[in-house]
C-alpha positions as CSV (number, residue, x, y, z in Angstrom):
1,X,24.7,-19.6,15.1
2,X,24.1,-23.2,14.6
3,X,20.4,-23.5,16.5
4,X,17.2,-22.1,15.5
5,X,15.9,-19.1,17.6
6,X,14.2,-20.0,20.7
7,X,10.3,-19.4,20.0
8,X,10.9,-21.6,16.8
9,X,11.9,-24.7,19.0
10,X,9.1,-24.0,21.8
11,X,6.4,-23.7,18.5
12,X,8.3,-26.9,16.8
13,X,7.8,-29.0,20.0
14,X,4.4,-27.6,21.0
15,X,3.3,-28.5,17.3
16,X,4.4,-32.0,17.3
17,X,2.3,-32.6,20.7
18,X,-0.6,-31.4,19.0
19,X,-0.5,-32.6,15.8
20,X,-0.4,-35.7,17.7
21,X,-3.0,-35.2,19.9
22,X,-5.3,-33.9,16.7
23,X,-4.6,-37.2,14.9
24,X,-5.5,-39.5,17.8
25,X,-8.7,-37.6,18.0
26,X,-9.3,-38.1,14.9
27,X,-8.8,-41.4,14.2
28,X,-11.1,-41.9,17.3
29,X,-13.9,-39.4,16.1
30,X,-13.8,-41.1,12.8
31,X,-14.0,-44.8,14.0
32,X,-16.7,-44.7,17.0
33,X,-18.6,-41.9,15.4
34,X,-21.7,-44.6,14.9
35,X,-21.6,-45.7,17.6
36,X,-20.6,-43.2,20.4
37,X,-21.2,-40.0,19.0
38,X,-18.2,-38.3,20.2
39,X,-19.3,-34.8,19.4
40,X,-16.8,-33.0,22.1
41,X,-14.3,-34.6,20.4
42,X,-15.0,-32.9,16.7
43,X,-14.8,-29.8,18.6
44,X,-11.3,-30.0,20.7
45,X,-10.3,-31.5,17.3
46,X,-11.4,-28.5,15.7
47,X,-10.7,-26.2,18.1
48,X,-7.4,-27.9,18.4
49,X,-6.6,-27.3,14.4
50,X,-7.4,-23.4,14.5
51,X,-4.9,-23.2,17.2
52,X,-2.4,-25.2,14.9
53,X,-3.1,-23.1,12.3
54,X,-2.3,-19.8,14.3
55,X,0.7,-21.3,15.4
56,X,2.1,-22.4,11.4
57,X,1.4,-18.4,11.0
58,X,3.5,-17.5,14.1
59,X,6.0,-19.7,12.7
60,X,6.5,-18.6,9.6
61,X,6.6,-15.2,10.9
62,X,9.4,-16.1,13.7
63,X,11.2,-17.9,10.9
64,X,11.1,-15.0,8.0
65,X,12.5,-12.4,11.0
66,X,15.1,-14.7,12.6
67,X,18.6,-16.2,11.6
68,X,17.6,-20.0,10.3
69,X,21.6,-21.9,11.1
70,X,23.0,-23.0,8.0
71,X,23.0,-27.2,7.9
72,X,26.0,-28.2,8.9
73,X,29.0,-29.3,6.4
74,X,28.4,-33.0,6.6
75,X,24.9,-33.0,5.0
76,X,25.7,-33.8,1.0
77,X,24.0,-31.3,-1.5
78,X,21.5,-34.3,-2.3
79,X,20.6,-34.6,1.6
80,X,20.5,-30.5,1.7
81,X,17.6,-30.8,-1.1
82,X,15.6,-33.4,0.3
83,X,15.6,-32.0,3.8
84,X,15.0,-28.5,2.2
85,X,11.8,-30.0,0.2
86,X,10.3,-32.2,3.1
87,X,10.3,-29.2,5.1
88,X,8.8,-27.0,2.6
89,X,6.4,-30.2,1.8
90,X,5.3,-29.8,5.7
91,X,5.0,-26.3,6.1
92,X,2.6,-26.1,3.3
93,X,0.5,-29.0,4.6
94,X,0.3,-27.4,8.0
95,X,-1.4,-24.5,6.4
96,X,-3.2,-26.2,4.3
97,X,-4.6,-29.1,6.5
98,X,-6.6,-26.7,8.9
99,X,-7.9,-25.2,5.9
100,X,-9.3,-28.2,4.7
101,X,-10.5,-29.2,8.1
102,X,-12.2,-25.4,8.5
103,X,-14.1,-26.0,4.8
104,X,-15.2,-30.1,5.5
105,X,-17.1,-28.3,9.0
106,X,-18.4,-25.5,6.9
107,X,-19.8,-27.1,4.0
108,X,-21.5,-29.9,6.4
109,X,-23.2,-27.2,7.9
110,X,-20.9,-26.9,11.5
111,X,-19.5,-23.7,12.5
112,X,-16.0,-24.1,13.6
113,X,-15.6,-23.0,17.4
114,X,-12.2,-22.1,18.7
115,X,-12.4,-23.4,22.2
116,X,-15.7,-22.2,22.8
117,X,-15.5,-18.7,19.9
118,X,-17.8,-19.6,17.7
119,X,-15.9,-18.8,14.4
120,X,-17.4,-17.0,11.3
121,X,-18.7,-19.3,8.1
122,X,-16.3,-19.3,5.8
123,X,-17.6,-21.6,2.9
124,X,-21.2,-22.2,2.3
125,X,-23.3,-25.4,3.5
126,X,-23.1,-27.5,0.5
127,X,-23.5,-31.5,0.1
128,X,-22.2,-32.0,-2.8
129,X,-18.1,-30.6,-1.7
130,X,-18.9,-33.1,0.8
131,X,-17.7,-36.1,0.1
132,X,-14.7,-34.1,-1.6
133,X,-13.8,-31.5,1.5
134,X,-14.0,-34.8,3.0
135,X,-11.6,-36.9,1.2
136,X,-8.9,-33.7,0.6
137,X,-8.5,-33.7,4.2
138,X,-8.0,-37.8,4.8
139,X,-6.0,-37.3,2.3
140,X,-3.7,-34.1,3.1
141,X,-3.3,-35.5,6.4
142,X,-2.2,-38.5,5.4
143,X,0.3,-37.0,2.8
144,X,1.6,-34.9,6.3
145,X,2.3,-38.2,8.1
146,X,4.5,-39.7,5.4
147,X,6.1,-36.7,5.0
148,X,6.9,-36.3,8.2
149,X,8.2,-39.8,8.2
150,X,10.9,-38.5,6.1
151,X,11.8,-36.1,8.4
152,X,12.0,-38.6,11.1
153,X,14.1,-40.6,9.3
154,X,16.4,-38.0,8.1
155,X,17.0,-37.3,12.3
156,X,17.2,-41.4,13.0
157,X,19.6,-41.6,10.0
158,X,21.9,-37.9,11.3
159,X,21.6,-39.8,15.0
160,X,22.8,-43.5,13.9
161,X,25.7,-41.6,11.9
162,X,26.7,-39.9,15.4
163,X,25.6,-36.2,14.2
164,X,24.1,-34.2,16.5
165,X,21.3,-32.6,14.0
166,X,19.4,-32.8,16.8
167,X,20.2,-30.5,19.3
168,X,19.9,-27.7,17.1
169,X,15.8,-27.7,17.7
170,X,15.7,-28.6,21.2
């Protein structure tokens, strides 16, 4: 077998879409939130991030009980390693990055609503893991974009050298 299972490549691409989709929002909450108060936004964005986080649980269920294809022979030990860690790397941000997001609401006071379900509190209202809940999720998600970087170049890099890596998730 030399593709991943079919649910994986339907949660990989529907994951993408929305992580892109959070980050635009985000960047656009954050920059016109003086000045607009885009308040629907925070809570697609939210809303949005619970439903990310269900999916990365999904995931990693769909990719413990399935066949994962071996990479093929042409990828060097070195290139195994890195595209092993960077995947690992992004797993573990996708867990935590919701995570963070759910705790920056919650210590500002906010409930987290999943498209209208107003979640339960999960960490207390408190102002002074503000300014930290705060900065560990600019800063996670920023981490996930570089990462992910890497993993875009590693498929640029496999598609200029005429391997199809590719096809194996789509």
């Amino acid at each position: 077998m030399n593709n991943y299972h079919g649910l994986l490549k339907i949660i990989h691409w529907l994951m993408f879409v929305l992580f892109a989709v959070i980050f635009v929002f985000g960047v656009v909450m954050i920059e016109f939130k003086e000045c607009c108060e885009p308040w629907g936004m925070y809570n697609f964005h939210k809303s949005t991030g619970v439903l990310v986080f269900l999916l990365v649980l999904i995931r990693l269920v769909v990719r413990k009980k399935t066949v994962i294809p071996p990479h093929p022979d042409y990828i060097t030990p070195i290139q195994h390693y890195v595209a092993q860690s960077v995947v690992y790397l992004l797993y573990l941000l996708m867990v935590i990055i919701p995570i963070s997001g759910y705790a920056l609401s919650n210590v500002h006071g906010h409930h987290v609503d999943f498209y209208g379900l107003q979640l339960p509190i999960l960490f207390p209202k408190n102002p002074e893991w503000e300014e930290i809940t705060s900065a560990l999720h600019y800063y996670f998600t920023y981490s996930f974009l570089g990462i992910f970087s890497l993993h875009i170049i590693g498929v640029i890099k496999h598609h200029i050298d005429k391997k199809d890596i590719l096809s194996r998730i789509t």
